[in-house]
LORONU-330138 format. One line per 8 residues: for each residue x, y, z of C-alpha. Coordinates in steps of 0.2 Angstrom, whole numbers, plus 5000, padded with zeros to 4 digits. Layout:
REM residues N
X:Y:Z  ...
END
This chain:
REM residues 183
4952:4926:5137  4965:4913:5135  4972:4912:5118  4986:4903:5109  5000:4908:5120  4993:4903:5133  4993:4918:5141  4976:4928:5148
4972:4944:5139  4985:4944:5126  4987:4940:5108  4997:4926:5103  5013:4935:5090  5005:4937:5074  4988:4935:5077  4986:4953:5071
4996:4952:5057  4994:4951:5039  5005:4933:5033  5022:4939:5023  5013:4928:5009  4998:4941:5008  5011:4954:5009  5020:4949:4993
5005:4946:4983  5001:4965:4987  5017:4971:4982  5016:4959:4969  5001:4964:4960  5008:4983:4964  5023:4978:4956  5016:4974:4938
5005:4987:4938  5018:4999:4942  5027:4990:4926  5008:4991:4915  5013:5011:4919  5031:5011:4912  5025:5021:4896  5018:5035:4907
5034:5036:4916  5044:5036:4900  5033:5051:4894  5034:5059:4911  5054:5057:4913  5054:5063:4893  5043:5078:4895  5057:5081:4912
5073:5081:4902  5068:5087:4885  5078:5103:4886  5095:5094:4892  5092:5080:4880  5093:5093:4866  5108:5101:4875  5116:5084:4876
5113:5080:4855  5115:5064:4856  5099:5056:4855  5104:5037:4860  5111:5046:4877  5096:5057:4880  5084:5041:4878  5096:5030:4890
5093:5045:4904  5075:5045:4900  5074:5022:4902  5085:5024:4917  5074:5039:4924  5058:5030:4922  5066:5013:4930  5073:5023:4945
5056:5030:4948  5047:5013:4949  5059:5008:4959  5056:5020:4971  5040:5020:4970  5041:5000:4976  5052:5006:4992  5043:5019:4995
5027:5005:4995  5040:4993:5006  5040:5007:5018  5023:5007:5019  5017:4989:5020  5031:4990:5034  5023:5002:5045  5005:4997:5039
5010:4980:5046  5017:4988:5062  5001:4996:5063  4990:4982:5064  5001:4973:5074  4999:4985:5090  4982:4991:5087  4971:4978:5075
4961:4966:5078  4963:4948:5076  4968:4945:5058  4954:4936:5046  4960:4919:5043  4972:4920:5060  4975:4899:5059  4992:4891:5058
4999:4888:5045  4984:4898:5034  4989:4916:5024  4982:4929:5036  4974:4946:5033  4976:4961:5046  4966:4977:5046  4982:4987:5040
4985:4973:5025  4965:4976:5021  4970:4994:5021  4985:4994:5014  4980:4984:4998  4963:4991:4995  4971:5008:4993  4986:5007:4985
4979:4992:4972  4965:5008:4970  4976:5018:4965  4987:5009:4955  4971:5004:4943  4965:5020:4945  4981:5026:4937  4982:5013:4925
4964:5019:4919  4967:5038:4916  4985:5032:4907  4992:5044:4921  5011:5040:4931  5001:5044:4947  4985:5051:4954  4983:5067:4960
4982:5066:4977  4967:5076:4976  4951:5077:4989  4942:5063:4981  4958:5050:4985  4960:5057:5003  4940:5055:5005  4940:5034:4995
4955:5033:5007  4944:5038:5022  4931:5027:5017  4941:5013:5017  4949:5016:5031  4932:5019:5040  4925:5001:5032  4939:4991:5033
4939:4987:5053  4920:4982:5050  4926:4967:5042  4936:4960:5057  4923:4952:5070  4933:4959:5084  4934:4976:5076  4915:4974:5077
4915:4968:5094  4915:4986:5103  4917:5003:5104  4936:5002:5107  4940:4989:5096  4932:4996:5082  4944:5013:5086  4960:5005:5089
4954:4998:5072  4952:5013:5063  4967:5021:5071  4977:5006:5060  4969:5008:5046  4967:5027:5046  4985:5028:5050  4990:5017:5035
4975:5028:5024  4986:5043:5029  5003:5038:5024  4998:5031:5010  4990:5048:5002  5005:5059:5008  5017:5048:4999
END
């Protein structure tokens, strides 16, 4: 098979990889629902420091910690989610198939980005729903994640195209399932 690069049997750089564009979208769209939340992290970093806010007496102070406590754990949260779309994109990169989309020029979608959003943009609404911080990272989030990790290299032709492809496949987009219900 001769592709782009002009070489036989190897993908031309990038072929596999979600566009940068894509990625930021994701983050994006992770981003303000991470802000939609910011009243459940308020109540979470309250219910945290509510002894040592009565300690500290002043109340102005107390509810400063509490704004810069809820701030600092969004903003972790969107690192951690950095970290993530990094090694999801990694992922897909060594061992996806050819990204949907894949022309020049054109926003491309890997199996790790497919992943990647369809979990953590799952979860994020999820958590948006039941008014929660975060989801429980529970069985039934392990087994959506499994799900989507098993269906997700079905949409990629070359994920379909045989036995091995369809595994490499899965093991990007299991890989990606993974780290994003440990985190």
């Amino acid at each position: 098979m001769i592709h782009a690069s002009g070489m036989t049997g190897v993908r031309a750089r990038g072929e596999a990889s979600t566009s940068p564009g894509v990625w930021a979208v994701v983050i994006a769209a992770a981003t303000a629902l991470l802000c939609l939340r910011m009243p459940a992290f308020l109540a979470v970093a309250e219910a945290a420091v509510a002894e040592q806010a009565e300690a500290l007496g002043d109340p102005q102070l107390a509810g400063t910690a509490t704004a810069v406590g809820a701030g600092a754990a969004v903003v972790i949260h969107l690192l951690l989610l950095g970290l993530g779309a990094l090694l999801a994109a990694l992922l897909e990169r060594a061992l996806g198939p050819r990204a949907l989309c894949a022309r020049r020029g054109r926003p491309r979608l890997g199996v790790g980005g497919a992943a990647f959003a369809a979990i953590v943009l799952g979860l994020q609404v999820a958590a948006l729903v039941e008014g929660v911080a975060a989801v429980e990272r529970s069985w039934p989030v392990w087994l959506g994640a499994a799900a989507v990790a098993a269906i997700v290299p079905a949409a990629f032709p070359e994920g379909r195209s045989s036995l091995g492809s369809y595994a490499r496949s899965l093991a990007a987009s299991g890989a990606t399932a993974v780290l994003l219900c440990l985190g």
